[in-house]
BADOBA-269784 format. One record per residue (C-alpha): residue number from 1; residue in three letters; x, y, z. Coordinates in steps of 0.5 Angstrom, whole numbers, plus 500, padded with zeros to 3 digits. Each point is the difference from the previous one (the first is absolute). Last residue first. Layout:
<pts>
PT NUM ALA X Y Z
...
</pts>
This chain:
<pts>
PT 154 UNK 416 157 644
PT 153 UNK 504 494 497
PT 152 UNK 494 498 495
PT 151 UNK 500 507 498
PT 150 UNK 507 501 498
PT 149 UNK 500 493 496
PT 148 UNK 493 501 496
PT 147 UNK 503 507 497
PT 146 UNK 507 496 499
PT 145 UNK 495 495 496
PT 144 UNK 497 506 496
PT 143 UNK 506 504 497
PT 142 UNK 499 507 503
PT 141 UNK 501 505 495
PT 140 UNK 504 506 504
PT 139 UNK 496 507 500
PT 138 UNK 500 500 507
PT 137 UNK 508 499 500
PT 136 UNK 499 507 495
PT 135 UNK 496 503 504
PT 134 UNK 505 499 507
PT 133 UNK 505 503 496
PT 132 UNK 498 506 497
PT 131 UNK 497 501 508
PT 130 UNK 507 499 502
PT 129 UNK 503 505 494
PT 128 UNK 495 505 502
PT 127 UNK 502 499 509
PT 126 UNK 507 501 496
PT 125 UNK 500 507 497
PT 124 UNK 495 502 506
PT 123 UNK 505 498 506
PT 122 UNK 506 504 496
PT 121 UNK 496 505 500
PT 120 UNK 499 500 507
PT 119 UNK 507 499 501
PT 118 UNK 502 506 497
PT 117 UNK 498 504 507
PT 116 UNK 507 496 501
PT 115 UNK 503 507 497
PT 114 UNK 507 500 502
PT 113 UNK 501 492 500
PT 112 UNK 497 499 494
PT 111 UNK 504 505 496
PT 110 UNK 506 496 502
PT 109 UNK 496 493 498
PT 108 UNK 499 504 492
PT 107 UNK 507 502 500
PT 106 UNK 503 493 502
PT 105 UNK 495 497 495
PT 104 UNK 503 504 495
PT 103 UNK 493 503 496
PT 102 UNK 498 498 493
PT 101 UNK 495 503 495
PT 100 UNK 498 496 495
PT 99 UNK 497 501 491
PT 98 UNK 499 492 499
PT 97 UNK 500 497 492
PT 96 UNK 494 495 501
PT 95 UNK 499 493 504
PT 94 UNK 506 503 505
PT 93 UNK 502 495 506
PT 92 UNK 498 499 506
PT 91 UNK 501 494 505
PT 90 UNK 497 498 507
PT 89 UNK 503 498 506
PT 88 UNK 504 505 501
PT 87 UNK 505 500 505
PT 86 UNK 499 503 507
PT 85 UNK 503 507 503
PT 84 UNK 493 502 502
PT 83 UNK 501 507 497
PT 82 UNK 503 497 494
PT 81 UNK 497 494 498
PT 80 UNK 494 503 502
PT 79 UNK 500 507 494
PT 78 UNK 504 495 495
PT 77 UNK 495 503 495
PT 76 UNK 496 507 500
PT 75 UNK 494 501 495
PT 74 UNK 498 506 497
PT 73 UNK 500 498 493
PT 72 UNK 498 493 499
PT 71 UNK 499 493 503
PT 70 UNK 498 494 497
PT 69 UNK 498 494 506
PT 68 UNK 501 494 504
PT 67 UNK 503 496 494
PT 66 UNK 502 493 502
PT 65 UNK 507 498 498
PT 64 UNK 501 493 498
PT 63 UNK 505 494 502
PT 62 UNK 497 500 506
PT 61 UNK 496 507 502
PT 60 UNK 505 505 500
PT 59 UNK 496 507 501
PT 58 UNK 499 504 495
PT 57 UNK 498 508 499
PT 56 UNK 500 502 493
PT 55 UNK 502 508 498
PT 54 UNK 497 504 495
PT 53 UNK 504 507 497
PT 52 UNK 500 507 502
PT 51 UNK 501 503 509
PT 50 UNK 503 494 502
PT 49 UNK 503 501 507
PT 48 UNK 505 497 503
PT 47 UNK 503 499 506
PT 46 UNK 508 498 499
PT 45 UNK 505 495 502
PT 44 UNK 494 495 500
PT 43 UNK 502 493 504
PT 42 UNK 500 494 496
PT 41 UNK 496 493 503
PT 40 UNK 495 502 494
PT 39 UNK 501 505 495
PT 38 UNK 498 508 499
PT 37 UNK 501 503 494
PT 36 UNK 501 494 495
PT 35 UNK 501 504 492
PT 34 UNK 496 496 495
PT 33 UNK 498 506 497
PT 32 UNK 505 505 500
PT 31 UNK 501 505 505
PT 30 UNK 500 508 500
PT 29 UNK 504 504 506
PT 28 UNK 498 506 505
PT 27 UNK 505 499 506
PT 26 UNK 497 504 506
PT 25 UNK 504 503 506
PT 24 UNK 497 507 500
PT 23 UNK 494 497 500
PT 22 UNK 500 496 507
PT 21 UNK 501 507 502
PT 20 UNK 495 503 497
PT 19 UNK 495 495 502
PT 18 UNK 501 501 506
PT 17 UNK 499 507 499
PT 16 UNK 493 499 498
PT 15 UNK 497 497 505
PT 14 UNK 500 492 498
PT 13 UNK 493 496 499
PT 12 UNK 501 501 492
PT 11 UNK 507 499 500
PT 10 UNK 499 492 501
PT 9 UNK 494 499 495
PT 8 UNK 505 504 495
PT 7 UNK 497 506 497
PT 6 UNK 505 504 503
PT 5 UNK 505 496 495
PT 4 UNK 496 503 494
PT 3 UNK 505 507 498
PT 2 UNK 504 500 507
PT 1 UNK 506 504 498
</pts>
């Protein structure tokens, strides 16, 4: 029943019987490529799990979107939306056909409030995220006259 979900980066900071309850509630499905797993501005109805497959993680930036990252197995989506109650702000859509697991939300925050010992994991999973993040924004080409203007109003 739990053949690679165990290996996800939230269950991995979890004692092992709280990963059996979540698990008793996992939906296995495979998806397309091209499939949206997480949208902005929409709230998740099911924490995710990709356990086979590639995943870009965007963010829309005008008419565009800007690629934060690939993810692959182990990674877990939609894990802030849900526990913070906030709508995502980013976009993550299957580059590859997709083996995941989802968990119900309300299931999930029903867990939560049996175990708030989670929320340690949970504080791993999203401090990785933030670091990814803060890596990308310094990875940002900066255009030279915007440069000039930040350090003239310093």
């Amino acid at each position: 029943m739990t053949d690679g979900i165990e290996l996800n980066e939230l269950f991995a900071g979890l004692a092992p019987a709280v990963v059996e309850e979540l698990t008793k509630h996992e939906e296995r499905e495979t998806i397309p490529a091209g499939t949206k797993l997480i949208s902005q501005g929409a709230m998740p109805e099911h924490l995710i799990f990709i356990e086979e497959g590639s995943v870009e993680i965007s963010v829309p930036a005008g008419d565009k979107a800007l690629c934060l990252n690939m993810v692959g197995s182990g990674k877990v989506l939609g894990l802030r939306a849900i526990v913070a109650t906030v709508l995502p702000e980013i976009d993550a859509t299957a580059v590859k056909q997709c083996a995941i697991v989802r968990i119900p939300k309300g299931i999930f925050l029903e867990v939560l409030k049996q175990h708030p010992e989670m929320y340690f994991a949970i504080s791993k999973v999203l401090s990785n995220d933030l670091n990814t993040a803060e890596r990308v924004l310094r990875e940002l080409p900066r255009s030279p006259g915007k440069e000039k203007q930040r350090l003239a109003s310093v």
